[in-house]
C-alpha positions as CSV (number, residue, x, y, z in Angstrom):
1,X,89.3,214.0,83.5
2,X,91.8,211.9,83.0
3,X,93.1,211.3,86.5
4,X,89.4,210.7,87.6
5,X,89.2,207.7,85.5
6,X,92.2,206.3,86.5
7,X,91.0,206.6,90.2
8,X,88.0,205.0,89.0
9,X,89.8,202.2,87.2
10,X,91.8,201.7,90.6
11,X,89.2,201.5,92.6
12,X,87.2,198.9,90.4
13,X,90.3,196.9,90.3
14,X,91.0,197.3,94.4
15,X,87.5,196.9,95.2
16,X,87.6,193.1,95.5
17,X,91.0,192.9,97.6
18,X,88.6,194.3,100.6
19,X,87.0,191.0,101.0
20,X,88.3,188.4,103.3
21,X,89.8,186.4,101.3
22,X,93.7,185.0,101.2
23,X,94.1,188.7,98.9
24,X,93.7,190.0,102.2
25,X,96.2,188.6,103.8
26,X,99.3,189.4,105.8
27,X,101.9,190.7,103.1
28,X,105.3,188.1,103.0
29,X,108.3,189.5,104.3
30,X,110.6,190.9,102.2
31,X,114.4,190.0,102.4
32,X,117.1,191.6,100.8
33,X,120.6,190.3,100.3
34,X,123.1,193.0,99.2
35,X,125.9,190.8,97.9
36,X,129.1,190.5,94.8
37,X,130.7,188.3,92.7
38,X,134.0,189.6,94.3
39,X,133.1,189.3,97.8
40,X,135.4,186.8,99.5
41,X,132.9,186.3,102.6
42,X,129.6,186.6,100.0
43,X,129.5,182.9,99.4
44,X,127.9,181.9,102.6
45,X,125.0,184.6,102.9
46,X,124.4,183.6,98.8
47,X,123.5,180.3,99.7
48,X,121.6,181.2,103.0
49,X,119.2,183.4,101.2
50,X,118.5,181.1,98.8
51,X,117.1,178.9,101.0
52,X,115.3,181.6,102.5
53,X,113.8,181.7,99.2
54,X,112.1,178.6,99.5
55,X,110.3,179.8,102.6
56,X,106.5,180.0,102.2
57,X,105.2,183.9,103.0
58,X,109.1,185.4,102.3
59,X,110.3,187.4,99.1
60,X,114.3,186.8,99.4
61,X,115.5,189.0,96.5
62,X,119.7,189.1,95.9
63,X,121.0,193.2,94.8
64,X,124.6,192.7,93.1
65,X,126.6,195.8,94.1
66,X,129.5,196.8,92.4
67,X,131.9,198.9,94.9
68,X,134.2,195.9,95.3
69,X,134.5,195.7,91.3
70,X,138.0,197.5,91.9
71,X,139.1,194.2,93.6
72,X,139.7,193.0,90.2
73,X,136.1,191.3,89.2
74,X,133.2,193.3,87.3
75,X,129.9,191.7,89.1
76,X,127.8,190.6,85.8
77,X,124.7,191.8,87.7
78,X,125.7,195.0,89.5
79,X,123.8,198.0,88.2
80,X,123.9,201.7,90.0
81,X,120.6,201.9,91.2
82,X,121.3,198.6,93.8
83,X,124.4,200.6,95.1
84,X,121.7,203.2,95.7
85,X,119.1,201.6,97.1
86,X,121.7,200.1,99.7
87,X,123.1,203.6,100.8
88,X,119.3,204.9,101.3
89,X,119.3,201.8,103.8
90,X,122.5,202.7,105.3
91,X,121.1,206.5,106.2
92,X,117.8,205.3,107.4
93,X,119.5,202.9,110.0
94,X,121.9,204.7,111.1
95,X,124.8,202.9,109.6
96,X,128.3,204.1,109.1
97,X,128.8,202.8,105.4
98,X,127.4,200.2,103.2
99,X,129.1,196.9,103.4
100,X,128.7,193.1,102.2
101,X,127.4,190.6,102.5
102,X,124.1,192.8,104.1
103,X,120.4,191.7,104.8
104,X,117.7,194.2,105.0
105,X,114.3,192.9,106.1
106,X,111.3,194.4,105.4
107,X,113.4,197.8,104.9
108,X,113.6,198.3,108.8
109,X,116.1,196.1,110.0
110,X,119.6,194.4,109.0
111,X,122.3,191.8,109.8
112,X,125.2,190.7,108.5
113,X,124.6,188.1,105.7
114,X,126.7,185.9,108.2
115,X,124.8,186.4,111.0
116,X,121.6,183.5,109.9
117,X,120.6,183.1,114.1
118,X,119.7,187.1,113.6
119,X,118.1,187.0,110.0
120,X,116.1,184.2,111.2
121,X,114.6,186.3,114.0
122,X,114.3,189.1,112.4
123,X,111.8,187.4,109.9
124,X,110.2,186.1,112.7
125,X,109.7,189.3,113.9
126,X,108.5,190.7,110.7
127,X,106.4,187.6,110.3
128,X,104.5,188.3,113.3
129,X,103.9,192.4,113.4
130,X,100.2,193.3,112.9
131,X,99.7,195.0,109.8
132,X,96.9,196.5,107.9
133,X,98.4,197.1,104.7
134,X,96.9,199.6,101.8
135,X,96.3,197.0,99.2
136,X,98.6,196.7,96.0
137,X,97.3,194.5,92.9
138,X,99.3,193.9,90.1
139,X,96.5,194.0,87.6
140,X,96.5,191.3,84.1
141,X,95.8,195.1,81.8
142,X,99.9,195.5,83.0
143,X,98.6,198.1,85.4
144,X,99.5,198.3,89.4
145,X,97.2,199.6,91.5
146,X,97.9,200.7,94.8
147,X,95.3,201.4,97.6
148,X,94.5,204.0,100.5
149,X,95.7,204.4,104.5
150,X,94.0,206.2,106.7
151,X,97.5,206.4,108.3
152,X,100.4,206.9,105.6
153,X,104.5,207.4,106.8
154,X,105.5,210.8,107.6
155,X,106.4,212.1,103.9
156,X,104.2,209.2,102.2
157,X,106.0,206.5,100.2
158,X,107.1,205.2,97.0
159,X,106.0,202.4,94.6
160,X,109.0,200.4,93.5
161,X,109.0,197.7,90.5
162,X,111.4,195.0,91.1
163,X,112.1,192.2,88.7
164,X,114.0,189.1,89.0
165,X,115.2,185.9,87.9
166,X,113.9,183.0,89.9
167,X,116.3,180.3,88.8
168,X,119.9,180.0,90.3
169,X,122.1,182.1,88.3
170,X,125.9,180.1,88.7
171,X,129.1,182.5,87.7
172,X,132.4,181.3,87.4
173,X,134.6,183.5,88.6
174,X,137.9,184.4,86.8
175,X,140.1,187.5,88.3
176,X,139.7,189.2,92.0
177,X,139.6,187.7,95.5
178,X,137.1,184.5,94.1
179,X,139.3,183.7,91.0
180,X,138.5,180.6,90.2
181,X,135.2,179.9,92.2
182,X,131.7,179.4,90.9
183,X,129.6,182.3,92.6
184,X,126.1,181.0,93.2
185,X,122.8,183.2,93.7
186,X,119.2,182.9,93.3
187,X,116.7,186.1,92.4
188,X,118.9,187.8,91.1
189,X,117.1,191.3,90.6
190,X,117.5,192.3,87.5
191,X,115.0,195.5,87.3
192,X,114.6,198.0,89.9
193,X,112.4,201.0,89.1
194,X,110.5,203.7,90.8
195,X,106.9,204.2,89.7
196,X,106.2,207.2,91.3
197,X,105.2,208.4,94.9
198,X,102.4,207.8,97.5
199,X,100.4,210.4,99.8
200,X,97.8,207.9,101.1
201,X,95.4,208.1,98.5
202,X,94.8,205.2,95.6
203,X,97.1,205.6,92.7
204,X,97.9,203.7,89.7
205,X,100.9,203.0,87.2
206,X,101.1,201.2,83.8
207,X,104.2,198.7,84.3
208,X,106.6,198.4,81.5
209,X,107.0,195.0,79.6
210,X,108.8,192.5,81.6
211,X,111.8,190.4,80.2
212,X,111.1,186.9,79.3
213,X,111.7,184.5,82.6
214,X,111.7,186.9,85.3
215,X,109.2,187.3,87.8
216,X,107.6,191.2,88.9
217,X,106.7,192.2,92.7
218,X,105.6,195.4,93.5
219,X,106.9,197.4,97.2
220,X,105.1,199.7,98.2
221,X,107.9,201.5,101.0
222,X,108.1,204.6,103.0
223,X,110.2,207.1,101.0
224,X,114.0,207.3,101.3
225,X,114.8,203.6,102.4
226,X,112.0,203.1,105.0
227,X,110.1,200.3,106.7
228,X,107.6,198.2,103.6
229,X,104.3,198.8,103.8
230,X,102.9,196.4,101.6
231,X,103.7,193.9,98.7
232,X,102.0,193.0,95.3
233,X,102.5,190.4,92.8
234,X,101.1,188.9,89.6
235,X,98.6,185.9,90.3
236,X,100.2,183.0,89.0
């Protein structure tokens, strides 16, 4: 009983997202900079990124990682579940081992954080693929709900909550290889969370409270690291 009213509530909610209107749009791309405090050779993608930030239609979202902590510098943003995320990438595409400064896009394709000639294509790219994405609305009741496909990933997908910190977060630097520099980076995640998986068919999650300051988007990505199938954020 309870399940059939949270369909119902979902599909009430999704209902107007089917109309041609800017909801209905292509989804932004997404672009994720896998980065740390106590990379030497981070500096460069940091501020790259955060231009890519600025871009209309792109999500540029910056994971601290904390493998390089040995080095001598504990990143102040570094959490496990980044260092996670960014080994499901590295079996998905076939890397060898996960490295910084990294750029996923759209959880199908990456480039060195150095490399801005490929990122820049690669958004392109993304920017211009076809897509008709299940919708996902990030309801005012603090409630996501995620539409249907008619044609859902091999093993379906999973609903991830990100939050982050929009405003440029500047660290100064005092042991490791950037002793004495001042470490900028911009959307700074500062959340990551699964909801809960996807088969196909319309589901719905209650979100947790967000911190004060940060913003919430909502991925909808084929499980274990795949390509992102759609995006939802608050109306502003």
């Amino acid at each position: 009983m309870r399940k059939a009213a949270l369909f119902s509530l979902g599909a009430l909610a999704l209902a107007p997202m089917a109309l041609p209107t800017a909801a209905a749009a292509k989804p932004p791309v997404v672009v994720e900079l896998y980065t740390a405090q106590g990379c030497a050779s981070c500096g460069e993608a940091n501020a790259y990124v955060a231009k890519l930030a600025d871009r209309p239609n792109v999500i540029a979202l910056t994971f601290s990682v904390d493998y390089w902590d040995y080095l001598g510098w504990a990143d102040t943003f570094a959490k496990p579940e980044f260092d996670e995320r960014q080994k499901a990438y590295v079996a998905k595409l076939a890397l060898r081992e996960p490295y910084t400064p990294q750029v996923v896009v759209d959880g199908s394709a990456q480039a060195p954080g150095a490399k801005t000639d490929r990122i820049d294509k690669l958004v392109a790219e993304a920017a211009r693929q076809r897509r008709d994405p299940p919708q996902v609305h990030v309801a005012a009741n603090g409630r996501v709900y995620v539409g249907s496909s008619s044609h859902p990933p091999k093993g379906g997908g999973d609903v991830w909550l990100i939050r982050y910190d929009p405003r440029q977060q500047d660290v100064a630097v005092k042991s490791g290889d950037n002793k004495g520099q001042t470490i900028p980076s911009r959307n700074v995640v500062r959340e990551l969370k699964r909801l809960g998986g996807w088969r196909g068919r319309p589901v719905a999650f209650r979100l947790p409270r967000a911190d004060e300051g940060l913003k919430t988007v909502v991925l909808l990505q084929a499980s274990h690291g795949g390509r992102i199938l759609a995006v939802g954020q608050p109306k502003t």
